[in-house]
N, C-alpha and C positions, 0 to 999 in steps of 0.2 A: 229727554228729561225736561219736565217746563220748569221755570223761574221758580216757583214755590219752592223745589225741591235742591233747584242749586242755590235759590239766595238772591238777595234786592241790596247792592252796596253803594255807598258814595264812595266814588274815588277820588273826587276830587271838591275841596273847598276851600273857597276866599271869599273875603270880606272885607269890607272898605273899614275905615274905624267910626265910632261916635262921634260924634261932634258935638258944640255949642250949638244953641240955638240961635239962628242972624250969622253962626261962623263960619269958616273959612269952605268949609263944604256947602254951605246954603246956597252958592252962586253954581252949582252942577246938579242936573233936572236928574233925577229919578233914573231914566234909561241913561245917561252918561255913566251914572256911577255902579249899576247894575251891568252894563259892558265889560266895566272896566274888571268888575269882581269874577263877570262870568270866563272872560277871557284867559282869566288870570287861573279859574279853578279845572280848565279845559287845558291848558298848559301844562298844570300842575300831574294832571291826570294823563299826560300823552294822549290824548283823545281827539282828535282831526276833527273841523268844524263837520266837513262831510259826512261823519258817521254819527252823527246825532240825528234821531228818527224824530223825535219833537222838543218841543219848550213851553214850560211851563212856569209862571212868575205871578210871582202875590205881589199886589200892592192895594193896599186902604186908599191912599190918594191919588185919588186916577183922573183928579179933575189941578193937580199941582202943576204940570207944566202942558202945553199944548199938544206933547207926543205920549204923555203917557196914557191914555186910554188905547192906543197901538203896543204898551209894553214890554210885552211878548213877543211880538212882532220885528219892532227895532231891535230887540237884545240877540233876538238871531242871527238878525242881517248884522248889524252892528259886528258879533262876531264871526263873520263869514261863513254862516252856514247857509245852506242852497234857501235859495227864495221859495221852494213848493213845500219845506218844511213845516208841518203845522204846528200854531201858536198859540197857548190858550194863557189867558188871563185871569185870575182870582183873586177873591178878595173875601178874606173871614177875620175881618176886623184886625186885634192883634196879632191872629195864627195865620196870617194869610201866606207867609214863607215857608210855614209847616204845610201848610195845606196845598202847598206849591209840590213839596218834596211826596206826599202822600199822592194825589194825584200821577206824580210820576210813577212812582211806584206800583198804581193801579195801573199805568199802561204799559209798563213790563209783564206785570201779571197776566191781564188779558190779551198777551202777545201783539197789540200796537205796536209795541216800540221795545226795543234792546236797550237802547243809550239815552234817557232824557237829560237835557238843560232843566235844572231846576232851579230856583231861588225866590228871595223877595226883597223888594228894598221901599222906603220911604225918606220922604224930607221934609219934614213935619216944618220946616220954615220957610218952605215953599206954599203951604196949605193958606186959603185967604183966612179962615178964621184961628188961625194961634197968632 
């Protein structure tokens, strides 16, 4: 039976909260806070870092702290999934978290992957021009 016909689900989501602009989350880069959410939604889900076949992570500002143009990459490792994991990164302006989850969804479907990492995060008071 492929994916189409049994179904594309989240099991699991978390999320960091909003914050102020300059506040108390502005001093944590992008992949810290995106760990920390994906960790948490990989928990949530009983889902073993090992059994994630990829990740995939939106972010707009990919030039806010030194490791975020690696994203994808860090939020992996970050949450202890194998290093030969592959890691993609996107960016469609505001929808780039949607577009994190869509692309997973596309590598269920064309049988890539079982289990994707999906998400997206920003810190717009990290970005030099706000």
């Amino acid at each position: 039976m492929s994916s189409l016909t049994k179904g594309i689900f989240i099991v699991g989501a978390k999320r960091t909260p909003f914050g102020a602009f300059g506040g108390h989350l502005s001093k944590h880069t992008p992949t810290q806070l995106q760990v920390l959410a994906s960790k948490h939604a990989l928990n949530a889900a009983n889902v073993k870092p090992e059994s994630v076949d990829s990740v995939v992570i939106g972010c707009v500002l990919s030039d806010a702290a030194t490791d975020t143009p690696y994203l994808s990459r860090h939020v992996g490792l970050g949450c202890g999934l194998p290093i030969h994991t592959p890691a993609l990164a996107v960016n469609r302006l505001c929808g780039s978290g949607f577009q994190a989850v869509v692309n997973g969804a596309m590598d269920i479907l064309t049988g890539d992957s079982k289990i994707v990492l999906t998400g997206g995060v920003d810190v717009m008071s990290q970005h030099h021009m706000c």
